[in-house]
matplotlib code that plots the C-alpha trace (Angstrom):
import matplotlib.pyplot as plt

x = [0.0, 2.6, 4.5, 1.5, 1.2, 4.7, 4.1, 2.4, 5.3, 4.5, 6.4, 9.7, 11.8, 8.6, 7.2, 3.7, 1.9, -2.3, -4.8, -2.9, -5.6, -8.0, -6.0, -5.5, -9.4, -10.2, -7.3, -9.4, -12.8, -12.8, -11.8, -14.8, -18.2, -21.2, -23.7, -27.1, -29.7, -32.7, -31.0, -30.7, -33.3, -34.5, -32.2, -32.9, -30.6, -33.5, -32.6, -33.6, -32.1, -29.7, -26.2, -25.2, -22.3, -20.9, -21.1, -19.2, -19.1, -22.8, -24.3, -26.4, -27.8, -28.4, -30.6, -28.8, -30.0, -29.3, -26.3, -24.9, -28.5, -30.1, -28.7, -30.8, -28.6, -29.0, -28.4, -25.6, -22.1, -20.0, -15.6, -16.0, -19.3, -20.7, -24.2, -25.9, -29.8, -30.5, -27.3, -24.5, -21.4, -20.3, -17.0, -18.2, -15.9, -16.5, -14.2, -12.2, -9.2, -11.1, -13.7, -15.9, -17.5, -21.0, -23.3, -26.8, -29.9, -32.0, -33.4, -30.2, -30.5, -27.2, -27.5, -24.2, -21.1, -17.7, -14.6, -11.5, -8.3, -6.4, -7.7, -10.9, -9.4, -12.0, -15.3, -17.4, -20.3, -21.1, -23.8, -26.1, -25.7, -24.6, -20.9, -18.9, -15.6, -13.2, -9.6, -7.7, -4.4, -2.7, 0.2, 3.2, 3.4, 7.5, 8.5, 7.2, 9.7, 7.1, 5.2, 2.2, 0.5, -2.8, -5.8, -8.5, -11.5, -14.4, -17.7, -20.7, -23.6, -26.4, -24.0, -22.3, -19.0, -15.7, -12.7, -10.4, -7.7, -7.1, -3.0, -4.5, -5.6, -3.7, -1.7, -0.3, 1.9, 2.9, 1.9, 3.7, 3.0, 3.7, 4.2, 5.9, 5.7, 4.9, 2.0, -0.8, -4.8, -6.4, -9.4, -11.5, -14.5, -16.7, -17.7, -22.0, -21.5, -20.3, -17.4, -15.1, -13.5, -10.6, -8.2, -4.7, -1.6, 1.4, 4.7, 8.5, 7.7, 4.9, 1.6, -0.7, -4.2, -5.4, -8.4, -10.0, -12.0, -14.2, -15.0, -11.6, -9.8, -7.1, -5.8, -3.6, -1.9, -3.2, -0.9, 0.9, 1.2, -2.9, -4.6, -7.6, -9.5, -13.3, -15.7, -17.6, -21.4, -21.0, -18.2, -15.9, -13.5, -11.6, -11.2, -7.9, -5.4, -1.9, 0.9, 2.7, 6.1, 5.3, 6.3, 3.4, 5.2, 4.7, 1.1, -1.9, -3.7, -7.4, -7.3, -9.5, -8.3, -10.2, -10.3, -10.5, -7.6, -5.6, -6.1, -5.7, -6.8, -6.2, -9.4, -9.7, -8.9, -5.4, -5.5, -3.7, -6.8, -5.9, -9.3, -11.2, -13.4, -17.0, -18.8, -22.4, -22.9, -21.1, -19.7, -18.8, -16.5, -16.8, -14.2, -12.9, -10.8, -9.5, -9.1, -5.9, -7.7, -8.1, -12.2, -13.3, -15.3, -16.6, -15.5, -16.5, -14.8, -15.8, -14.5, -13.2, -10.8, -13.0, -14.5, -13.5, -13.6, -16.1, -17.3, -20.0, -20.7, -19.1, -18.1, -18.9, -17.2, -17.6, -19.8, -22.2, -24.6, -28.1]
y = [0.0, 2.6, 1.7, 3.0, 6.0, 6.3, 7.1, 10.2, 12.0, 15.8, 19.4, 20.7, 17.9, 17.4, 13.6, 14.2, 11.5, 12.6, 9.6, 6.9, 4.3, 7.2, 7.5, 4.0, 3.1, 6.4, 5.2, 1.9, 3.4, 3.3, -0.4, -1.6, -3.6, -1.3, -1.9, -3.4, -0.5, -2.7, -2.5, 1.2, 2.7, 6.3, 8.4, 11.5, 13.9, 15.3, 15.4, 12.6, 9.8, 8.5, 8.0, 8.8, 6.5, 5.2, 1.9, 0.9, 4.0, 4.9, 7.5, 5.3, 5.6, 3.3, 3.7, 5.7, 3.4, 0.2, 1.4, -2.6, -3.4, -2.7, -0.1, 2.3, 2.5, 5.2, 5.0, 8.4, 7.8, 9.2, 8.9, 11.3, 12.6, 14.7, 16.3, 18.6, 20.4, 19.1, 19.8, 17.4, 17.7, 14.9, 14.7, 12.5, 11.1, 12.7, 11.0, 7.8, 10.3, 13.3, 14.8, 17.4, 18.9, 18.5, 20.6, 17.8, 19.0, 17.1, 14.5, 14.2, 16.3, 18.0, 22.1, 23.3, 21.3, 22.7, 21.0, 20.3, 18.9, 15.4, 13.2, 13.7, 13.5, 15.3, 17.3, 19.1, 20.4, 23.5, 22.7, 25.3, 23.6, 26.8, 26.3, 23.5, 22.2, 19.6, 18.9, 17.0, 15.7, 17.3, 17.0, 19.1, 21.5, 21.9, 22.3, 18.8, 15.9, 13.2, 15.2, 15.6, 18.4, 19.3, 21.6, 22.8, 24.9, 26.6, 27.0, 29.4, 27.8, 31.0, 33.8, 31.7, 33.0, 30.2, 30.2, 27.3, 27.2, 28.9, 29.3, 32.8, 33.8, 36.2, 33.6, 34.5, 32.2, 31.9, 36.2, 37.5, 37.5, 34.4, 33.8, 30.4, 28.5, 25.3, 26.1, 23.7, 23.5, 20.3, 19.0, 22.2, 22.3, 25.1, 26.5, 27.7, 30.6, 30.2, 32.3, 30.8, 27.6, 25.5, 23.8, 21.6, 23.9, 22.4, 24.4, 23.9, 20.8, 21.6, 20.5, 23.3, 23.7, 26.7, 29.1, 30.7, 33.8, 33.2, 36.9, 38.3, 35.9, 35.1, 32.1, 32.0, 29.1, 27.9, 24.4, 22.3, 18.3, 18.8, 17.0, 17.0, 18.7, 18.2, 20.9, 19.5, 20.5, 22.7, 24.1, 23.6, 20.7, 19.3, 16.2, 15.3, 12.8, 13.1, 11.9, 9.5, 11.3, 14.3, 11.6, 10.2, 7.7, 5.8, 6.2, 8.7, 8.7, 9.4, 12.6, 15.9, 18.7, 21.1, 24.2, 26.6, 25.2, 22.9, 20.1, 16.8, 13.2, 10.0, 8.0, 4.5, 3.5, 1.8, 1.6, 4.0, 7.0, 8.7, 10.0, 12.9, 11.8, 13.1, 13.9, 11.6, 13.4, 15.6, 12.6, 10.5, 10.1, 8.2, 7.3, 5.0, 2.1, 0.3, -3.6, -5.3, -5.5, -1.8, -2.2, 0.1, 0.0, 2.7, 2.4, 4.5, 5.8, 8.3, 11.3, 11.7, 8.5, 6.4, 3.0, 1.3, 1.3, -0.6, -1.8, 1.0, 0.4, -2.3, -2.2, 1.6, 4.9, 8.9, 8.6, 12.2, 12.6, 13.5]
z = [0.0, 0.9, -2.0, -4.0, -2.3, -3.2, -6.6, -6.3, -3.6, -4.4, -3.7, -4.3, -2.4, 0.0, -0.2, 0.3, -0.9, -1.6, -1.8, -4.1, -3.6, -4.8, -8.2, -8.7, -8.6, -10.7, -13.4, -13.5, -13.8, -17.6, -17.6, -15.9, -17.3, -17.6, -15.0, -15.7, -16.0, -14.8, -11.3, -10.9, -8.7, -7.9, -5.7, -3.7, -2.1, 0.1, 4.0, 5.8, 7.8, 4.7, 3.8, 0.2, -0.9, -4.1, -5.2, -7.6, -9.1, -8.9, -6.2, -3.7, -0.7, 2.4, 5.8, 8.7, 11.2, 9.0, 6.9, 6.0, 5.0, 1.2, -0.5, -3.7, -6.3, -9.2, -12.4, -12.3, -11.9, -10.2, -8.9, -6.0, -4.4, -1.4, -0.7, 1.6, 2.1, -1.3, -3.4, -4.8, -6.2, -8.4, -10.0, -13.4, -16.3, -19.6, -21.5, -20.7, -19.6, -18.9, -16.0, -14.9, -11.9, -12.0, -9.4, -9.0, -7.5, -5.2, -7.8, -9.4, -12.4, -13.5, -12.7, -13.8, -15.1, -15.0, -17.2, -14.8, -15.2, -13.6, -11.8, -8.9, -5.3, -3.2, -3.0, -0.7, -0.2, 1.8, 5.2, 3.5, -0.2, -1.8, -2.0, -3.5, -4.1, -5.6, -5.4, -8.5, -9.4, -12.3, -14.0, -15.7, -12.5, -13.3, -9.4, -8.5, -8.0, -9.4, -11.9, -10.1, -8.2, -7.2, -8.2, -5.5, -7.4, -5.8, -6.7, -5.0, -6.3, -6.2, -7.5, -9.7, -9.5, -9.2, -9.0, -10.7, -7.9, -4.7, -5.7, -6.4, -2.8, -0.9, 1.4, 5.1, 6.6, 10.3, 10.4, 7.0, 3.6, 1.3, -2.1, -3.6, -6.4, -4.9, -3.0, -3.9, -1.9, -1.6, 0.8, 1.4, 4.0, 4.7, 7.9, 8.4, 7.4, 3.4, 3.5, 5.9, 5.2, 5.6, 4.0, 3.6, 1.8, 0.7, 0.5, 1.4, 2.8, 5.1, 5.0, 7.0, 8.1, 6.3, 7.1, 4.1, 3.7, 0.1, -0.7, 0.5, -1.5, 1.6, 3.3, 6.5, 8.1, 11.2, 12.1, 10.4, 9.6, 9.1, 5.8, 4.4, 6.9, 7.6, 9.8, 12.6, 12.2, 15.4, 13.8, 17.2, 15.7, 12.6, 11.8, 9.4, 8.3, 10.2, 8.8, 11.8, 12.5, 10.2, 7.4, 5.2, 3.9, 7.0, 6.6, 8.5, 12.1, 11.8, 14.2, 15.4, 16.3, 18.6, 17.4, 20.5, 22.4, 19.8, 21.6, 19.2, 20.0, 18.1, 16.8, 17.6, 13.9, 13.8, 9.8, 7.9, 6.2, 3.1, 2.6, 4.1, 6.8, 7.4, 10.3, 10.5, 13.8, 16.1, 17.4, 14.7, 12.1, 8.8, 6.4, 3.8, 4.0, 1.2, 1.0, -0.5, -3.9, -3.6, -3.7, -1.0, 2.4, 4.6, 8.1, 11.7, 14.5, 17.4, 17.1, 21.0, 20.9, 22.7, 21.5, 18.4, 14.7, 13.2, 9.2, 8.4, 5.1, 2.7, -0.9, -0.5, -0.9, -0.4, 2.6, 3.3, 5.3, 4.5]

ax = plt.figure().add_subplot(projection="3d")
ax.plot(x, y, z, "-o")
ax.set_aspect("equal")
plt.show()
C-alpha cells in the first residue's frame, strides 16, 4: 500500500503522498463492465435519515439506522461525491481520460457542469448547499519531484462566481506574507457561514491547516502536519489525516483537532486514512478504507478516541450525510 502511495510523492523535495488508492481506482474506472440498468433505482438527495455513498461508481444511498442493509442504487455515476440540504457535487468522467465537476440538485439532475483537469481527489459540499468544491491531481506542475501536483477549485452555487484554484488567494503564513511556487490547496471544508473555510496547503515541505475567507480571497496558516480537513457540524472541531512522525510515507492517524484550544486526540482507527473523513454526527467520524484489492469499504470511528472502529458500510465509498 505505501509503495503505492509512493508514486504520487509531491512538492519541491517534499514527499507528500495525496490519496494513491483514490488514483489507482479512478485510473481503472474506464476499464470496468457497464452496469445493468434494470437495477438502478430512484435516488434523492433530500434530508432525511440517509447515507449517500458510491457503489461501484454509482451514487447510492443506504438507511442511517441500517447502513450494511439494502442499499438504492442510481443509475448516475460518479468517482468522487458529497451532498448537503439538497445539493450534490459529483466529480463525473467525460471521457475515458477526462472529467468534470458536475453541481446535482436534489433529484439528481445536473445544474451546472464545469470541465476540470487530472484526476478527482476530493469534494465538498457546503452545510447550506450553496458552496462547492473539488480537489484534482494534475500534472506538468515543473516544481514537483514526481510530476504531479494538485488543483483545489471553488464554486458558489447561487451567484455563480468560481474560481479554478485557490493558488491565487492572498496567502499568510505563520503572520507574513507568502508567495511560492509550490504552494498547492487540496481537501476544502466550509464552515455555516459560506465564507469561511478550511483547507490543507502544501509548500517547502509543510503541509498546513489553512483558514480561508471566500469573498476576500485570503488564506492563513493555522498548524501544520494537518490534511484533508473536515468541519464539525458545530463548527468547534476538525477532523484530518496526520501523517505518523510528520512523514506520510509511514502512513496517516485518523485525528480531530479542537479548534479553541488545539487540543488533538487520536481516533480509535489503527488503519492507515488517506481519505477525508466526514462527520455523521457531532460525534462520529466516517471514512474509507480500502481492501488489498483496492475495492473500497466505509468504516466509523468516534470522534473523542473512545471505542473502536467498526465496518460501516461495505463495498462503499464517499460517505455524506443526509
Amino acid at each position: 500500500m505505501l509503495s503505492m502511495r509512493a508514486r504520487v510523492a509531491v512538492l519541491a523535495g517534499a514527499v507528500v503522498v495525496l490519496g494513491a488508492g483514490a488514483f489507482a481506482y479512478v485510473r481503472s474506472a474506464a476499464d470496468r463492465p457497464a452496469a445493468d440498468p434494470a437495477q438502478f433505482e430512484t435516488v434523492s438527495l433530500t434530508p432525511g435519515p440517509r447515507l449517500l455513498t458510491i457503489t461501484d461508481r454509482h451514487l447510492a444511498v443506504v438507511p442511517a439506522d441500517n447502513p450494511g442493509g439494502a442499499r438504492t442504487v442510481s443509475a448516475v455515476e460518479c468517482v468522487r461525491a458529497y451532498a448537503a440540504a439538497g445539493t450534490g457535487i459529483c466529480l463525473r468522467q467525460s471521457t475515458p481520460w477526462a472529467y468534470r465537476v458536475v453541481v446535482l440538485d436534489a433529484d439528481l439532475h445536473d445544474r451546472r457542469s464545469i470541465d476540470i483537469p487530472g484526476l478527482p481527489n476530493r469534494a465538498r459540499v457546503s452545510a447550506s448547499g450553496r458552496m462547492v468544491s473539488w480537489t484534482t491531481f494534475v500534472g506538468g506542475d515543473s516544481y514537483t519531484s514526481a510530476g504531479f501536483s494538485t488543483r483545489t477549485g471553488i464554486l458558489d452555487t447561487t451567484s455563480g462566481t468560481y474560481v479554478s484554484t485557490l493558488e491565487d488567494f492572498a496567502i499568510t503564513r505563520e503572520g507574513r506574507p507568502y508567495r511560492a511556487v509550490d504552494v498547492n490547496f487540496w481537501g476544502v471544508t466550509f464552515a455555516a457561514d459560506d465564507t469561511t473555510f478550511y483547507a490543507t496547503m502544501s509548500t517547502a515541505g509543510h503541509r498546513y491547516l489553512v483558514r480561508g475567507n471566500w469573498p476576500a480571497r485570503t488564506v492563513e496558516t493555522l498548524r501544520d502536519n494537518v490534511e484533508c480537513p473536515s468541519l464539525s457540524p458545530d463548527g468547534t472541531r476538525i477532523a484530518f489525516k496526520q501523517a505518523i512522525g510528520g512523514d506520510p510515507l509511514k502512513g496517516w492517524r485518523l485525528s480531530v483537532l479542537t479548534l479553541s484550544t488545539g487540543t488533538v486526540v487520536e481516533t480509535a482507527e489503527r488503519e492507515s486514512v488517506d481519505d477525508q473523513a466526514a462527520w455523521l454526527d457531532n460525534a462520529t467520524l466516517a471514512y474509507t478504507l480500502r481492501r488489498g484489492d483496492g475495492q473500497p469499504d466505509i468504516w466509523t470511528a468516534p470522534a473523542d478516541g473512545t471505542g473502536e472502529s467498526r465496518l460501516l458500510v461495505p463495498g462503499a465509498e464517499s460517505p455524506s450525510p443526509l
